[in-house]
C-alpha positions as a Python dict, from the first residue, in 0.01 Angstrom:
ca = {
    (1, 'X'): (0, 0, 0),
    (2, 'X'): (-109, -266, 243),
    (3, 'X'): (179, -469, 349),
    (4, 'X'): (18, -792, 307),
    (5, 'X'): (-48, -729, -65),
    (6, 'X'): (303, -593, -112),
    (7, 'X'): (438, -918, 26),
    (8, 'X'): (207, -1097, -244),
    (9, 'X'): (336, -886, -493),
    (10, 'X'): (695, -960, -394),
    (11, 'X'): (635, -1326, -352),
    (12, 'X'): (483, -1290, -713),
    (13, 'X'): (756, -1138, -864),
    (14, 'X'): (1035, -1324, -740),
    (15, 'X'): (844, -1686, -820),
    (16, 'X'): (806, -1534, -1198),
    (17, 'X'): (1196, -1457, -1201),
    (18, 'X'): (1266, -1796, -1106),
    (19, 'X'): (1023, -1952, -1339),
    (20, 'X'): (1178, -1736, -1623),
    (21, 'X'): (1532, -1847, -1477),
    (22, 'X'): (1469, -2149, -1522),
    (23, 'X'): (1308, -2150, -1843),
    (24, 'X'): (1714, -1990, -2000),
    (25, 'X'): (1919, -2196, -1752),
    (26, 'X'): (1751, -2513, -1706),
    (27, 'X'): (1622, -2550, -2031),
    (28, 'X'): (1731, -2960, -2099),
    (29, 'X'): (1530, -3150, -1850),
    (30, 'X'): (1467, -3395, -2051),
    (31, 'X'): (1853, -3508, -2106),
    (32, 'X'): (1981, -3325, -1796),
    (33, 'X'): (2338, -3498, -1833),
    (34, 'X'): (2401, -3290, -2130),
    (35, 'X'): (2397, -2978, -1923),
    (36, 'X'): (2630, -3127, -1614),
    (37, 'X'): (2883, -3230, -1901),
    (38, 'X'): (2918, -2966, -2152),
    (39, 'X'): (3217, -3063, -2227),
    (40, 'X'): (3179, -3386, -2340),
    (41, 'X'): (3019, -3444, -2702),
    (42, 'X'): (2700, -3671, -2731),
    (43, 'X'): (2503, -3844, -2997),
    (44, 'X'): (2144, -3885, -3096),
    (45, 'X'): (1910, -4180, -3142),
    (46, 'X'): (1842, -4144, -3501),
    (47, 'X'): (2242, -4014, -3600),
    (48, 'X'): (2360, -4322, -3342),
    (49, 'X'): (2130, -4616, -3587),
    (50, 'X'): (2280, -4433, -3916),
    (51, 'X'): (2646, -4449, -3759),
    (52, 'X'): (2599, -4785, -3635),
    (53, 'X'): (2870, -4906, -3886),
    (54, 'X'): (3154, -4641, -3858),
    (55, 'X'): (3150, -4662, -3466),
    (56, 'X'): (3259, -4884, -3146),
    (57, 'X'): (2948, -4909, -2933),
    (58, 'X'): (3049, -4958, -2589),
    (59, 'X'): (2831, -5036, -2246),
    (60, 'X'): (2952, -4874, -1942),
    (61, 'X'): (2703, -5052, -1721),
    (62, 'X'): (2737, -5368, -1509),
    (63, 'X'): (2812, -5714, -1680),
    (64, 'X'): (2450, -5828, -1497),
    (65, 'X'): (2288, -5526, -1709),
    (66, 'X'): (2483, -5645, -2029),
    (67, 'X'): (2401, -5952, -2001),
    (68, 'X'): (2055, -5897, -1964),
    (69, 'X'): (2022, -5637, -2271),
    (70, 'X'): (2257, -5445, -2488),
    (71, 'X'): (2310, -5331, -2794),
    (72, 'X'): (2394, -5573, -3074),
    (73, 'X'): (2795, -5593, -3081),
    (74, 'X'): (2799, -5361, -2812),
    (75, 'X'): (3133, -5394, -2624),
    (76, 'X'): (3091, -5434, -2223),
    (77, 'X'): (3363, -5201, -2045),
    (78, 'X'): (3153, -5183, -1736),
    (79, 'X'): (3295, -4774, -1622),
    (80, 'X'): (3326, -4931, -1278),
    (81, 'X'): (3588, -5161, -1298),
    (82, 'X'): (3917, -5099, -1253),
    (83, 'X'): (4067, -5189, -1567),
    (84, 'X'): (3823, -4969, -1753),
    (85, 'X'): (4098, -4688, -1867),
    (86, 'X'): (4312, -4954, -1961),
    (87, 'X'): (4038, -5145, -2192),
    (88, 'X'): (3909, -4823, -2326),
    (89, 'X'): (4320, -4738, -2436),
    (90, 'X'): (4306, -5079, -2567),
    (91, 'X'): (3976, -5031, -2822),
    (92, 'X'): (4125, -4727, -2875),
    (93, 'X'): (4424, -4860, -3013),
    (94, 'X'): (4283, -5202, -3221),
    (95, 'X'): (3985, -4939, -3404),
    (96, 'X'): (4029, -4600, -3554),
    (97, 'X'): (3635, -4504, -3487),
    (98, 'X'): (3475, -4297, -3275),
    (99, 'X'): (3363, -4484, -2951),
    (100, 'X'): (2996, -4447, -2830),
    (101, 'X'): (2928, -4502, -2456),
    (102, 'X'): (2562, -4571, -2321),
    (103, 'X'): (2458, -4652, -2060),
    (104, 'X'): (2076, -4720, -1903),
    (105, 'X'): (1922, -4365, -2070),
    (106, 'X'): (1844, -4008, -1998),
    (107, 'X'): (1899, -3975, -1632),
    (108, 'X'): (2187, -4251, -1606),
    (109, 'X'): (2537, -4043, -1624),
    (110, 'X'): (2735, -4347, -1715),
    (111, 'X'): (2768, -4278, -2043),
    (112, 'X'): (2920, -3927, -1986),
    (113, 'X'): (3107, -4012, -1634),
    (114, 'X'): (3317, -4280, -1861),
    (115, 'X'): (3332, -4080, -2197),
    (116, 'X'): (3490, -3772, -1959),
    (117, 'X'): (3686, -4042, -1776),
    (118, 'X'): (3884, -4126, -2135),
    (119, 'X'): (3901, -3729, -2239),
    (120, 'X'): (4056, -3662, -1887),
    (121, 'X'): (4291, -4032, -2024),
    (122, 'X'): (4389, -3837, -2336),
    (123, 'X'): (4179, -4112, -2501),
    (124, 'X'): (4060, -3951, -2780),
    (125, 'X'): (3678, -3929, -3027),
    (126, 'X'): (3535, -4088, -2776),
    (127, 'X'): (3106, -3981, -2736),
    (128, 'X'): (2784, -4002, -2511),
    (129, 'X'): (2511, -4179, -2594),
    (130, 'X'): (2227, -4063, -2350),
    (131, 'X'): (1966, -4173, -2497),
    (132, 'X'): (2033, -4503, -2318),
    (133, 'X'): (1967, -4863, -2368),
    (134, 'X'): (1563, -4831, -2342),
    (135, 'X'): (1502, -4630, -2563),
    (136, 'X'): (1743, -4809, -2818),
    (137, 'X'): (1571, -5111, -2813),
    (138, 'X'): (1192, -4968, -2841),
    (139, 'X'): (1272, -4818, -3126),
    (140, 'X'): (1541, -5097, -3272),
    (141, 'X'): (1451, -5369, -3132),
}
């Protein structure tokens, strides 16, 4: 065989194992936080809105974001300050619901980073909502 078509055929075979790769492996790109945290439990839109009343909804982002937009009675534990495992141990201990962090939406990891920062605090039922903040309000405004 000509070595120039062998190299195509190579090339061609090893770009449709990596497609097919990536098709089993990489399969969420649309919420690609829920692959980087398997561990860590997350909600969905529609099961967040019929929850709304039986959960603590918390915002993880800045107090300039909050303040801007949040959720209705959302709780703003922005995940960078420093007091943030000692307010989350607080809800924890005034509610007996599960808390729901969010964050700004699908690509923001906010809402994971601080729901695996209060598993790895022995804080416990505490979720992800990835979703985010954007996509709350267009569809409940």
């Amino acid at each position: 065989m000509n070595p120039a078509i062998e190299k195509y055929f190579l090339f061609l075979t090893a770009l449709a194992l990596l497609l097919s790769w990536q098709s089993v492996f990489g399969a969420n790109t649309e919420f690609p936080c829920r692959d980087r945290f398997p561990d860590i439990p997350f909600i969905e839109l529609e099961n967040l809105n019929a929850r709304y009343e039986q959960v603590v909804v918390v915002d993880v982002r800045s107090e300039l974001e909050y303040n801007t937009l949040h959720i209705k009675n959302a709780i703003n534990i922005p995940l960078s300050s420093p007091d943030f495992i000692e307010r989350m141990k607080g809800l924890r201990s005034e509610m007996n619901k599960t808390i729901v962090t969010y964050c700004n939406g699908k690509t923001c990891m906010k809402s994971f980073k601080a729901a695996r920062k209060a598993k790895t605090n022995k804080i416990s039922d505490v979720i992800a909502f990835d979703v985010g903040i954007f996509d709350w309000t267009k569809k409940y405004p």
